[in-house]
C-alpha positions as CSV (number, residue, x, y, z in Angstrom):
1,X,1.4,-12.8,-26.4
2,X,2.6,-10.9,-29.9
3,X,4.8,-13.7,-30.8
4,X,1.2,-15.6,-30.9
5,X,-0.3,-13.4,-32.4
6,X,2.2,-13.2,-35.1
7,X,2.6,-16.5,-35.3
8,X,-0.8,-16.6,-36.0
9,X,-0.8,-13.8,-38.5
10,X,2.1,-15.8,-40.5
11,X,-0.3,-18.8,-40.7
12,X,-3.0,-17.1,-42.2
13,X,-1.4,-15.3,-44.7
14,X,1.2,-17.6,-45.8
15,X,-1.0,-21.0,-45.6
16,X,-4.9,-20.8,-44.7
17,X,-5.2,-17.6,-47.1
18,X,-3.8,-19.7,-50.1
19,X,-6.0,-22.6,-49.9
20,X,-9.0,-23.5,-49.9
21,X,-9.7,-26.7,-47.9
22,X,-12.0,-29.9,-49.5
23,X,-12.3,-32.0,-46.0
24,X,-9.9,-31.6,-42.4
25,X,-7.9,-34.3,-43.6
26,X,-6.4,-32.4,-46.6
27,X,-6.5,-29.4,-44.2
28,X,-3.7,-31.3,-41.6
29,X,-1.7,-32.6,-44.5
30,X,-1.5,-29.1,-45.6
31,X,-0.8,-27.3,-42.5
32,X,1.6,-30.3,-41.5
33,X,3.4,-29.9,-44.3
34,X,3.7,-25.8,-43.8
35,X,4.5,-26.9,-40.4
36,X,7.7,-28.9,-41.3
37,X,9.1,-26.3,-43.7
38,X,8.4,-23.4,-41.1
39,X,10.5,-25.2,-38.6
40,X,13.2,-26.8,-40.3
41,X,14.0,-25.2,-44.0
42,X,13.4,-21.3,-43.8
43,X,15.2,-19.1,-41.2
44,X,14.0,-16.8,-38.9
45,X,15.2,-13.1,-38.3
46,X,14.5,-13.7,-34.4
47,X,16.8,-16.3,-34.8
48,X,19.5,-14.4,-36.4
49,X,19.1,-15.9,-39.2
50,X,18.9,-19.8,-38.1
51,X,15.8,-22.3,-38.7
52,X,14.2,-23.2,-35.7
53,X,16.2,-26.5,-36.2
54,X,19.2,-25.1,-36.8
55,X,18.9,-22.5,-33.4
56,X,17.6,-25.8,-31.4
57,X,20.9,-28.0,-32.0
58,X,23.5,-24.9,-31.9
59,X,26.3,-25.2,-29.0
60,X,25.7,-23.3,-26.0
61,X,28.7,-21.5,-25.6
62,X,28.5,-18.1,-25.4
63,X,24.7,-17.5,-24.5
64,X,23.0,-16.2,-21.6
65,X,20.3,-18.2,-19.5
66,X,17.4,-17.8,-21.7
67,X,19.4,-18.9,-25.1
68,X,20.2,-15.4,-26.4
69,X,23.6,-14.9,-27.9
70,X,24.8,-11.2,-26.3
């Protein structure tokens, strides 16, 4: 439940807090858009560093059960 949370807290502040919305279209275009960089161009530090893109296509060697490197 905190990584929702602060998933949500991330959203606001770096997206819904910067702009102010004309209709919902422009709304999805905007969060779509924050969506795509999010996941593929800036790295996480719960991913060591990786984007979520990055993480998702790494070999598996070397990682326990749930993904974690030890």
């Amino acid at each position: 439940m905190g990584s929702i949370e602060r998933f949500n807290g991330r959203l606001r502040d770096e997206c819904l807090n910067k702009h102010l919305f004309v209709n919902v279209n422009e709304a999805r275009q905007i969060i779509e858009e924050w969506r795509i960089d999010d996941n593929t161009d800036r790295p996480h530090t719960s991913l060591n560093g990786l984007t979520p893109i990055e993480f998702a296509i790494r070999p598996n060697r070397g990682q326990t059960q749930n993904g974690l490197y030890l």
